[in-house]
C-alpha atoms as a printed R data frame, in Angstrom:
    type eleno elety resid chain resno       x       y       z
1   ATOM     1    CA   UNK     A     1  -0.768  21.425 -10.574
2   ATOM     2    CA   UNK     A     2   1.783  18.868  -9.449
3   ATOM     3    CA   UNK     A     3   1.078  15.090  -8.577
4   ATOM     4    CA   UNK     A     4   2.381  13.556  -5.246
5   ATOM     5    CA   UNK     A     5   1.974   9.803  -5.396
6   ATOM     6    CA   UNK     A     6   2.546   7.809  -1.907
7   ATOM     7    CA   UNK     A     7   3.405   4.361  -1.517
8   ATOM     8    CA   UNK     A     8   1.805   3.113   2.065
9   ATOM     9    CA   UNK     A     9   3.933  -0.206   3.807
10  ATOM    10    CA   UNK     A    10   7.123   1.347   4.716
11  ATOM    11    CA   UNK     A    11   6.589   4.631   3.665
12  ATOM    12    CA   UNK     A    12   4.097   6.713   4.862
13  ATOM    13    CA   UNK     A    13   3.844   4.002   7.922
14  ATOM    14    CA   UNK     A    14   6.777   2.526   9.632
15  ATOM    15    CA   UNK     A    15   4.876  -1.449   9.199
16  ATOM    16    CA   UNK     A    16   3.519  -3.382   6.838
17  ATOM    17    CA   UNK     A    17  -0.086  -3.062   6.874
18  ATOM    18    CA   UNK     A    18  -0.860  -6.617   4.790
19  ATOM    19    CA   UNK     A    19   1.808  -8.075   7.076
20  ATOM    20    CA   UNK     A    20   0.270  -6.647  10.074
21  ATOM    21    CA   UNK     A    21  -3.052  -7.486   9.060
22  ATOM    22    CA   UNK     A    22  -2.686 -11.194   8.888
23  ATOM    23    CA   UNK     A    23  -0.736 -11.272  12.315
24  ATOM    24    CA   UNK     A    24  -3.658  -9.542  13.516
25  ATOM    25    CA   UNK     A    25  -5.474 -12.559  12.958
26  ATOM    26    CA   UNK     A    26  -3.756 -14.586  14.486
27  ATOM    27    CA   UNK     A    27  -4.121 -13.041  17.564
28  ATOM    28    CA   UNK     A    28  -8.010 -13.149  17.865
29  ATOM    29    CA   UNK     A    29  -8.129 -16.314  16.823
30  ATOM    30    CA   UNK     A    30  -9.228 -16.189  13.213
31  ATOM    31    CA   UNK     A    31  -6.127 -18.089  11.801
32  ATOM    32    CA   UNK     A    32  -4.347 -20.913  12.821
33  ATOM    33    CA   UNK     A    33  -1.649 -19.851  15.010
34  ATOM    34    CA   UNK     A    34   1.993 -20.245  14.656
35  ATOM    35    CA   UNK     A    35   1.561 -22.425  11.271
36  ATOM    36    CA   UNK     A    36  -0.212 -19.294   9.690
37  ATOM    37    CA   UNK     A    37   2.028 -16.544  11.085
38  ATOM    38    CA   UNK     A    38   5.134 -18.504   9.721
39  ATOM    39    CA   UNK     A    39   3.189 -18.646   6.295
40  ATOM    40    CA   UNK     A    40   2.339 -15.463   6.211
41  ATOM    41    CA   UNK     A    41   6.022 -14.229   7.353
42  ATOM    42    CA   UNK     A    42   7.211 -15.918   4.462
43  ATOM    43    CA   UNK     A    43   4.879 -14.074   1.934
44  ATOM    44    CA   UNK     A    44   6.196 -11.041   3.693
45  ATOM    45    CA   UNK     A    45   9.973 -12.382   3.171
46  ATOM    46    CA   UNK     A    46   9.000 -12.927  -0.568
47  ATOM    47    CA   UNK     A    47   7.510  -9.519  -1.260
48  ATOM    48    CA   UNK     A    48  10.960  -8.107   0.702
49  ATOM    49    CA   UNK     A    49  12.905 -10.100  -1.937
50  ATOM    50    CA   UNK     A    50  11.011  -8.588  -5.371
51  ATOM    51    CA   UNK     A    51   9.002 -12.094  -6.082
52  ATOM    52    CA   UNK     A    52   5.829 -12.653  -4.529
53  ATOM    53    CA   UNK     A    53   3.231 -14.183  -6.280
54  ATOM    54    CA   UNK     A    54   0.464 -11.874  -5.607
55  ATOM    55    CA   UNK     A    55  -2.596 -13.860  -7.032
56  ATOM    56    CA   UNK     A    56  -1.148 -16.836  -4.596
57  ATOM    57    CA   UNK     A    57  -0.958 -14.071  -1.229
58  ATOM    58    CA   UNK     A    58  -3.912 -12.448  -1.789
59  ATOM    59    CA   UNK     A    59  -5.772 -15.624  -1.829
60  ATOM    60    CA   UNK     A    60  -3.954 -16.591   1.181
61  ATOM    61    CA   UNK     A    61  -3.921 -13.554   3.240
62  ATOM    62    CA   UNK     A    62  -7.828 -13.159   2.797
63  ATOM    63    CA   UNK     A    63  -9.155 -16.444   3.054
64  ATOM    64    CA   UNK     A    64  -9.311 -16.099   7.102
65  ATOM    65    CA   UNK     A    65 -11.634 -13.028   7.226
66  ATOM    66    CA   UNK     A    66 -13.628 -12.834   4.012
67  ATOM    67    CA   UNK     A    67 -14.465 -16.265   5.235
68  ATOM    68    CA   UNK     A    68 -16.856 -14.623   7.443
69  ATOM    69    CA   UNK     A    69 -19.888 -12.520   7.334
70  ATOM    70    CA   UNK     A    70 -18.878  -8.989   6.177
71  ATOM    71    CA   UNK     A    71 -20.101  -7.381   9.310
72  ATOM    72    CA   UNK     A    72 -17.510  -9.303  11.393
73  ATOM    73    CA   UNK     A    73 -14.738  -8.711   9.255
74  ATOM    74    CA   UNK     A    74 -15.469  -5.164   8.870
75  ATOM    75    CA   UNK     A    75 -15.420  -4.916  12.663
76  ATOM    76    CA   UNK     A    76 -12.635  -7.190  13.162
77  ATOM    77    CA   UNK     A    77 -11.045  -4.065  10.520
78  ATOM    78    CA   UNK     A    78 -12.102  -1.440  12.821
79  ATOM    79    CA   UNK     A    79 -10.306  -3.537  15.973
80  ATOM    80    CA   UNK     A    80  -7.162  -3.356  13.597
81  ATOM    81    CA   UNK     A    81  -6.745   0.075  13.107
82  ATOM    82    CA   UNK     A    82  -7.194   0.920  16.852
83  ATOM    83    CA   UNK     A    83  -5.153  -1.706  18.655
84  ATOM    84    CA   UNK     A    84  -2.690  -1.704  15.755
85  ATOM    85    CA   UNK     A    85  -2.908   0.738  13.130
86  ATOM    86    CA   UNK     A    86  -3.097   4.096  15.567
87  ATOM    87    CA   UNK     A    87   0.241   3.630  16.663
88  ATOM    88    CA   UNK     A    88   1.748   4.072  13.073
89  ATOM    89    CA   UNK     A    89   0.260   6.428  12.178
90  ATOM    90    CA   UNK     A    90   3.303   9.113  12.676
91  ATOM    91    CA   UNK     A    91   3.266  12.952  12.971
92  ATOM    92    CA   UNK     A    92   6.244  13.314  10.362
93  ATOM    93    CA   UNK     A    93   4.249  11.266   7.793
94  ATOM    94    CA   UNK     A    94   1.008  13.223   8.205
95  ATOM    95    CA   UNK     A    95   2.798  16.435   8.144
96  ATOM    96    CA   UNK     A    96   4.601  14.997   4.781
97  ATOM    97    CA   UNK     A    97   1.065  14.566   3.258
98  ATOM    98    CA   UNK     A    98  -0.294  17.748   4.382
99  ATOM    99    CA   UNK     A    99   2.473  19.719   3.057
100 ATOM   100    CA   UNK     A   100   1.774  18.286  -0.811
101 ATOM   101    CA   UNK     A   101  -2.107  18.559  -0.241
102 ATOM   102    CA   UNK     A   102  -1.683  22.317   1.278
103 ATOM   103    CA   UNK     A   103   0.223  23.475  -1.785
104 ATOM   104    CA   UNK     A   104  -2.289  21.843  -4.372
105 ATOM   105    CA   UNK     A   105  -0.597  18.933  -4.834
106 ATOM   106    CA   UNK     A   106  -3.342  16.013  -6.336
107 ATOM   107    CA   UNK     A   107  -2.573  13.214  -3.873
108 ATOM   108    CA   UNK     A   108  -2.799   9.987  -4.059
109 ATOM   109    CA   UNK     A   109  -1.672   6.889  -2.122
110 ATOM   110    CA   UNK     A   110  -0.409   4.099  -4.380
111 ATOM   111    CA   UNK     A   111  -0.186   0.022  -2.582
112 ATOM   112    CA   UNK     A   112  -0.170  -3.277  -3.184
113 ATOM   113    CA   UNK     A   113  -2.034  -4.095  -0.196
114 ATOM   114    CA   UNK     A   114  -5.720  -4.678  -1.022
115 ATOM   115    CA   UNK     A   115  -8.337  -2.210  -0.364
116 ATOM   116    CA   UNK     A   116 -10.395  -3.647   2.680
117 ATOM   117    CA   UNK     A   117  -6.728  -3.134   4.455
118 ATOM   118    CA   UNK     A   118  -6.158   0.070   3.698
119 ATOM   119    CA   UNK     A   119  -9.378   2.007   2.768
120 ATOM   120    CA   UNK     A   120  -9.405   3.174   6.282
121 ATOM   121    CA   UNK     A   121  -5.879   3.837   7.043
122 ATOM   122    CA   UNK     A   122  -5.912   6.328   3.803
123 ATOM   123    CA   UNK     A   123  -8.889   7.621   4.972
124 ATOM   124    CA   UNK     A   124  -7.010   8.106   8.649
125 ATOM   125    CA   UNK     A   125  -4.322  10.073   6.624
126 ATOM   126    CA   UNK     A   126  -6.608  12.488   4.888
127 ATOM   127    CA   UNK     A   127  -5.981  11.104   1.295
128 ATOM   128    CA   UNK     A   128  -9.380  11.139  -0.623
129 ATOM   129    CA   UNK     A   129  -7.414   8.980  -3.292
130 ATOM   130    CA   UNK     A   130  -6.522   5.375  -3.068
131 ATOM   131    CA   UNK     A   131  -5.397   3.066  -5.860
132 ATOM   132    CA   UNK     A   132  -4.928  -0.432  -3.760
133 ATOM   133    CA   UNK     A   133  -5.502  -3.884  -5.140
134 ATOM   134    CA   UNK     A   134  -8.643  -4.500  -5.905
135 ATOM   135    CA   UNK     A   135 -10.855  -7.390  -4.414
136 ATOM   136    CA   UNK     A   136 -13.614  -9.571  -6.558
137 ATOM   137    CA   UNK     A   137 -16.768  -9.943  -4.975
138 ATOM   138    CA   UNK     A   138 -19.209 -12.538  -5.496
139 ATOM   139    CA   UNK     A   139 -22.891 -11.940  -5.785
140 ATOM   140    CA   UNK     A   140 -23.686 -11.833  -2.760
141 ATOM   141    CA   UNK     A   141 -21.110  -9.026  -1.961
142 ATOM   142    CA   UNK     A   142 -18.500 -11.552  -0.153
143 ATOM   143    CA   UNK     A   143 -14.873 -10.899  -1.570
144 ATOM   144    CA   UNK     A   144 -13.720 -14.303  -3.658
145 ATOM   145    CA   UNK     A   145 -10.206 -13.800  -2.952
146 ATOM   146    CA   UNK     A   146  -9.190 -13.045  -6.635
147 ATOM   147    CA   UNK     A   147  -7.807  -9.915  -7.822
148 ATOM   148    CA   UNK     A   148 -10.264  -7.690  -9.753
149 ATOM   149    CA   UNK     A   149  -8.625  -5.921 -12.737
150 ATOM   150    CA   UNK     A   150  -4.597  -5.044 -12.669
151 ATOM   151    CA   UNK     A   151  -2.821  -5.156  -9.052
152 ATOM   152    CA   UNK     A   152  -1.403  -2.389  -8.131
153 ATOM   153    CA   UNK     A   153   1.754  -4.015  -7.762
154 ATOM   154    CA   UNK     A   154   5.469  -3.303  -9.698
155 ATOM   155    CA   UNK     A   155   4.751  -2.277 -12.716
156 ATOM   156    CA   UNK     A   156   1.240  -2.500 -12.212
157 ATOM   157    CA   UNK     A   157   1.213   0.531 -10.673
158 ATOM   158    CA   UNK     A   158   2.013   2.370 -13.731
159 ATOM   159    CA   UNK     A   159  -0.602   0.815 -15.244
160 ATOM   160    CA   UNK     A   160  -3.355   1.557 -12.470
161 ATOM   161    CA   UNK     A   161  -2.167   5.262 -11.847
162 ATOM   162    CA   UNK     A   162  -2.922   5.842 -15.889
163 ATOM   163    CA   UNK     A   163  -5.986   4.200 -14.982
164 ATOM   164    CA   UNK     A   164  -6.921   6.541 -11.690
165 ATOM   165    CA   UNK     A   165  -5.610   9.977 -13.984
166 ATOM   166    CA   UNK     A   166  -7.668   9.273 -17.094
167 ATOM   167    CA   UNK     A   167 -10.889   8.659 -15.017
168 ATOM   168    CA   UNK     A   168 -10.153  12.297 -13.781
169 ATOM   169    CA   UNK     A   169 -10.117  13.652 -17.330
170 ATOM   170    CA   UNK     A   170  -6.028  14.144 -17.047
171 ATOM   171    CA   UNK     A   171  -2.733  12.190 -18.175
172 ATOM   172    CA   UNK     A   172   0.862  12.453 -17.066
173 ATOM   173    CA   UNK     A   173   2.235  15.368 -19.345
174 ATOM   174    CA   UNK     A   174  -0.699  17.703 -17.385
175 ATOM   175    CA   UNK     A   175   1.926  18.170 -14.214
176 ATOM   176    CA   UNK     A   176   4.954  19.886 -14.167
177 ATOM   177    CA   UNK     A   177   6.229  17.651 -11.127
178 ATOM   178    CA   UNK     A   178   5.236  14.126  -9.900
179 ATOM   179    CA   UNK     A   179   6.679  12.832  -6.783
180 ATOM   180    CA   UNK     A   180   6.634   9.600  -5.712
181 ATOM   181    CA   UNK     A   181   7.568   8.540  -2.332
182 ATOM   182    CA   UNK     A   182   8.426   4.682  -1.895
183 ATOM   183    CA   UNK     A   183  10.684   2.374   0.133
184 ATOM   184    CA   UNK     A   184  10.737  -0.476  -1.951
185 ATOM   185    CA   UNK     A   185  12.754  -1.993  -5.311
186 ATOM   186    CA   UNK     A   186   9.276  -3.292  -6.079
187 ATOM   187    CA   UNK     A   187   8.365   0.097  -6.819
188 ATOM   188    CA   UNK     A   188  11.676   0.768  -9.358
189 ATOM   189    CA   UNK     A   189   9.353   0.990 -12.260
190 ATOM   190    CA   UNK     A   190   7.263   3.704 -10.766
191 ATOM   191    CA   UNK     A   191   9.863   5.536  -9.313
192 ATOM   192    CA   UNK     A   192  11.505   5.430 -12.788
193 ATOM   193    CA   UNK     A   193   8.653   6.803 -14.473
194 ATOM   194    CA   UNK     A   194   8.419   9.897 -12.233
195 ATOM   195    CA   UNK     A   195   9.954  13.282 -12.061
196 ATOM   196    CA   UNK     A   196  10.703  13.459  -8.847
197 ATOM   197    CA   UNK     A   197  11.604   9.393  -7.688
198 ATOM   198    CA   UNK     A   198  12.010   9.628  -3.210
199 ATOM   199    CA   UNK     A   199  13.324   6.805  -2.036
200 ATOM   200    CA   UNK     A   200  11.682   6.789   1.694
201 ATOM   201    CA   UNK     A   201  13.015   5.136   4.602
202 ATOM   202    CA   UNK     A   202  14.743   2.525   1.870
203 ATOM   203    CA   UNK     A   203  14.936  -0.934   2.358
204 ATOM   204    CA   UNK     A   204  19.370  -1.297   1.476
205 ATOM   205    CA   UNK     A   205  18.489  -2.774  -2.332
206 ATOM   206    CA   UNK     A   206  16.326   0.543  -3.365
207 ATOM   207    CA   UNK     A   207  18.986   2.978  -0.957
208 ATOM   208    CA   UNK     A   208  21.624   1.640  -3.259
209 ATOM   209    CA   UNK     A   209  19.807   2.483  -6.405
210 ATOM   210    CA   UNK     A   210  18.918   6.043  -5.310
211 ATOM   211    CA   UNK     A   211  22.653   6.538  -4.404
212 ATOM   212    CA   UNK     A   212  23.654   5.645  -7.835
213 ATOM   213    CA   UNK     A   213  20.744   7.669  -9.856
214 ATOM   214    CA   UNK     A   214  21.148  10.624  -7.416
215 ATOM   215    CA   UNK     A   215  17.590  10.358  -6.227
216 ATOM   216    CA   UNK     A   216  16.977  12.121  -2.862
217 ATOM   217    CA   UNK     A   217  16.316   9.822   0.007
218 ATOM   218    CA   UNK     A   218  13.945  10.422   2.901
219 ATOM   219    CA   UNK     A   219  14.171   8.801   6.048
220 ATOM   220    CA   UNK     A   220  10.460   9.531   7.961
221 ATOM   221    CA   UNK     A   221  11.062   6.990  10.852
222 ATOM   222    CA   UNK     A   222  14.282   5.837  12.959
């Protein structure tokens, strides 16, 4: 068996889902307009750059909807991925997933968005797997806004995709191929870990890498 690791912002979709997310509410009125959008835009412009603070976004980019009962947010969520989401979801990126899955590929998709973003959007792809960043909840089932366990983020990833494999029962040296598909330099140290590194739809800093290590690059979207 071969593993096909996906990152999701950029790759597999053409947006950022976070990104999209938080724009999202702004425009129904959960956040406070144009001051939020700019802050959130320049979270976005960090992450671009290779230095976000994570623990200092995700508190940010969930305080607006886990602020409100659960049932709201979830269908403020389900809003999301029909006015927004539907529309990125592309046929070249679903055929992409299908064709690993359809030869026996064990498929996962791999993000540093959190998982109330983008449990349904794997789900929308197919993917039974998802290693996001993971939420705390308090006890009453409300998310706190602090990240549970290690992010899935740079080298995190690493870290939560040994994670994912051993509570399967497997390790790394069980597959004669991993892929990993990502358009991001915050990804470098999972796409250096990999047999088969794709830089997709690169952002210029990871195209330039690839073109100097050789790696293949993929370009799903215009």
């Amino acid at each position: 068996m071969n593993l096909t690791l996906f990152d999701l912002d950029g790759t597999l979709i053409p947006n950022d889902s976070d990104h999209a997310f938080g724009g999202f509410m702004v425009d129904i009125g959960w956040a406070d307009g144009e001051a939020w959008r700019a802050r959130n835009d320049e979270f976005y412009a960090q992450y671009q750059a290779g230095r976000l603070d994570l623990d200092e976004y995700i508190e940010f980019s969930t305080s607006v909807w886990r602020a409100r009962p659960l049932a709201e947010a979830l269908a403020a969520r389900e809003r999301f991925m029909a006015e927004v989401m539907a529309s990125q979801l592309l046929p070249q990126a679903r055929a992409l997933v299908r064709r690993h899955q359809e030869a026996g590929d064990l498929v996962a998709i791999v993000t540093a968005t959190n998982e109330f973003v983008t449990a349904p959007i794997a789900e929308a792809f197919g993917v039974e797997h998802l290693i996001a960043v993971d939420l705390q909840r308090e006890d009453d089932g409300r998310f706190s806004g602090l990240v549970r366990g290690v992010p899935s983020f740079q080298a995190g990833k690493i870290t939560r995709v040994e994670q994912w494999l051993a509570g399967l029962g497997r390790q790394w040296q069980d597959f004669e191929q991993i892929h990993f598909y990502s358009d991001s330099v915050n990804d470098l140290p999972l796409l250096e870990r990999v047999s088969h590194p794709v830089a997709t739809n690169p952002t210029p800093a990871l195209e330039a890498i690839a073109g100097q290590r050789g790696w293949p690059l993929l370009k799903l979207f215009a």
